[in-house]
Backbone bond lengths (Angstrom), bond angles and torsions (degrees), N, CA, C in turn:
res aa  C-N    CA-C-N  psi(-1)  N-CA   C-N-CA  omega(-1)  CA-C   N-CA-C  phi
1 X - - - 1.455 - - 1.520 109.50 -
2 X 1.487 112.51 126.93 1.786 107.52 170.64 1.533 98.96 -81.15
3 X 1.835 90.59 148.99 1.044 99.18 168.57 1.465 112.70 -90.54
4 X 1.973 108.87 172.53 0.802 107.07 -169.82 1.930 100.71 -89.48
5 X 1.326 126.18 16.37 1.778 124.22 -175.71 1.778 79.27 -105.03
6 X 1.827 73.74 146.45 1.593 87.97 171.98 1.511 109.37 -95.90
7 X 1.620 124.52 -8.07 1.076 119.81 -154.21 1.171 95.53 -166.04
8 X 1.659 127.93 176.04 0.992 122.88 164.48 1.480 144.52 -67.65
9 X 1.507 108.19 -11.18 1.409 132.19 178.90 1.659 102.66 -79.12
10 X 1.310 122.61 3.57 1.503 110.01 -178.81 1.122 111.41 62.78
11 X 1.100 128.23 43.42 2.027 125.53 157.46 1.425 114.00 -73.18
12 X 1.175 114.08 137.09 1.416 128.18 143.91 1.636 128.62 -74.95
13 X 1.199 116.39 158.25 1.664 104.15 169.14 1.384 108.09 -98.15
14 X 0.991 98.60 171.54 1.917 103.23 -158.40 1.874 105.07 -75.98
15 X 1.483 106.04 -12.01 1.676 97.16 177.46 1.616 111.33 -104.21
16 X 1.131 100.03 -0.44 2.042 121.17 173.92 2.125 99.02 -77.55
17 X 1.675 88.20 -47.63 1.757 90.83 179.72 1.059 121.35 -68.79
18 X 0.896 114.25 -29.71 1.953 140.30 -178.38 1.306 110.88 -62.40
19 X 1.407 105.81 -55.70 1.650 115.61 -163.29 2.272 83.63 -100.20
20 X 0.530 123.78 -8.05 1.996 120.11 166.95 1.538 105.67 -81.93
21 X 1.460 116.61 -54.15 1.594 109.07 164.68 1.477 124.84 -81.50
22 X 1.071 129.67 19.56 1.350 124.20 173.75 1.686 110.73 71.40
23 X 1.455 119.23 31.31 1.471 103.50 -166.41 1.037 106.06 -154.12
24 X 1.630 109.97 149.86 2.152 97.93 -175.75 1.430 107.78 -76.70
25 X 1.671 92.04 -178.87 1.668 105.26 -170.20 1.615 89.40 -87.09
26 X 1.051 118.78 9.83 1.942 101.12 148.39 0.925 126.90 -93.92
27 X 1.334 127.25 -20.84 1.344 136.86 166.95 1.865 107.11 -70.14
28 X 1.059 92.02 -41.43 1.814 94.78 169.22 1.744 129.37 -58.84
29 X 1.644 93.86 -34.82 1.378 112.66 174.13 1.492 108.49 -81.16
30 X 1.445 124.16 -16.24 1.635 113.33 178.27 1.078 101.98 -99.85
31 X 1.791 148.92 -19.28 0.993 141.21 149.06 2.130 125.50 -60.46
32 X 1.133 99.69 -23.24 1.533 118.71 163.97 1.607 88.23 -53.99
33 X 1.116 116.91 -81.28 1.814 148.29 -170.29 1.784 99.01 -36.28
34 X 1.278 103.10 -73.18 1.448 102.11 170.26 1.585 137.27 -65.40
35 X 1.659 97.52 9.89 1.517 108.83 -172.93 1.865 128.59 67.87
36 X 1.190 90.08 -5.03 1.768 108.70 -173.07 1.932 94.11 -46.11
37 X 1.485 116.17 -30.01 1.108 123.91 -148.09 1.224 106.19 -147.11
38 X 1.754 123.71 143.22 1.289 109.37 172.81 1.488 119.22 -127.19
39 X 0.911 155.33 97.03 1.676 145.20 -153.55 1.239 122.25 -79.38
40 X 1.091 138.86 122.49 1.674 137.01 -160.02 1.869 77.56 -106.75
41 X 1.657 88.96 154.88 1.841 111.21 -168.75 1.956 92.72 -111.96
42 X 1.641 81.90 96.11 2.050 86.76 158.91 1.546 124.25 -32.33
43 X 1.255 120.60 111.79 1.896 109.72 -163.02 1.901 96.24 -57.58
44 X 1.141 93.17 -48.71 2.117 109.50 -162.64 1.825 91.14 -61.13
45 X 1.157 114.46 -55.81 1.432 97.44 -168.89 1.136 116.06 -95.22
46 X 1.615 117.54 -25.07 1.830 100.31 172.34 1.688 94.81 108.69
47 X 1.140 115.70 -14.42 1.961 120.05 -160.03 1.547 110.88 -92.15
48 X 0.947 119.29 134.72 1.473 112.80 170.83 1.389 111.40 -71.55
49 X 1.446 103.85 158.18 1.555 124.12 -175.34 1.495 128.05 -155.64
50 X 1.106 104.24 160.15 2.169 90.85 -159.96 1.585 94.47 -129.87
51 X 1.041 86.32 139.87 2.055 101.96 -174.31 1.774 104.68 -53.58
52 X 0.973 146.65 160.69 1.868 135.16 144.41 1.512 100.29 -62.28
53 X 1.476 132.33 -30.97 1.610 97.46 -170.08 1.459 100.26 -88.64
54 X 1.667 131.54 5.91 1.582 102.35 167.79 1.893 108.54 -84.84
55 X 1.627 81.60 -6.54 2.078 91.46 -174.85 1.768 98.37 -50.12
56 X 1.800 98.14 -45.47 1.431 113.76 -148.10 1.913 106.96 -80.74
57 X 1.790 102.33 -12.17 1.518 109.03 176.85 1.473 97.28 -86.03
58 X 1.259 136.00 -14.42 1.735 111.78 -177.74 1.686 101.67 -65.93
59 X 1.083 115.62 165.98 1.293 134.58 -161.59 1.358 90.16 -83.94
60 X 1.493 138.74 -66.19 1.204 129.16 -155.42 1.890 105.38 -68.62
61 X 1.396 122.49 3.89 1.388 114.66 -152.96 1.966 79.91 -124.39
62 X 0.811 108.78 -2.89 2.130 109.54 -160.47 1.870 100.08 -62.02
63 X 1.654 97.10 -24.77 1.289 92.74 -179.15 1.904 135.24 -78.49
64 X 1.372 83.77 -5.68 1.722 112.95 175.03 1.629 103.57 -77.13
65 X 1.139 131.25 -31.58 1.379 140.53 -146.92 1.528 115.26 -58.79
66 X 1.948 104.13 -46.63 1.357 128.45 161.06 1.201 128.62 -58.93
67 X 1.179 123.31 -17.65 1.453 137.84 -172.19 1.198 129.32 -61.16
């Protein structure tokens, strides 16, 4: 089974984050914009990707954090 980390840092791809918070990748790109979020660039593919602990700083996700 592939996993869903591209790496060892636990990234997601930016339409895995999108569709995990309930929200489009424009809404992803204005939080990019507003810094809410930061995307590290896959070296092999070139793609942006978002850590799980900035998954775990959105507000609606803060409650996973303890878990």
């Amino acid at each position: 089974m592939d996993s869903i980390f591209s790496n060892n840092e636990n990234t997601i791809s930016a339409e895995l984050f999108a569709d995990i918070t309930s929200v489009s990748k424009t809404t992803i790109a204005k939080w990019e914009k507003n810094e809410k979020i930061k995307p590290f660039k896959n070296p092999i593919t070139g793609k942006k990707e978002y850590s799980l602990t900035q998954l775990l700083k959105i507000d609606e996700f803060k409650i996973f954090k303890d878990m």
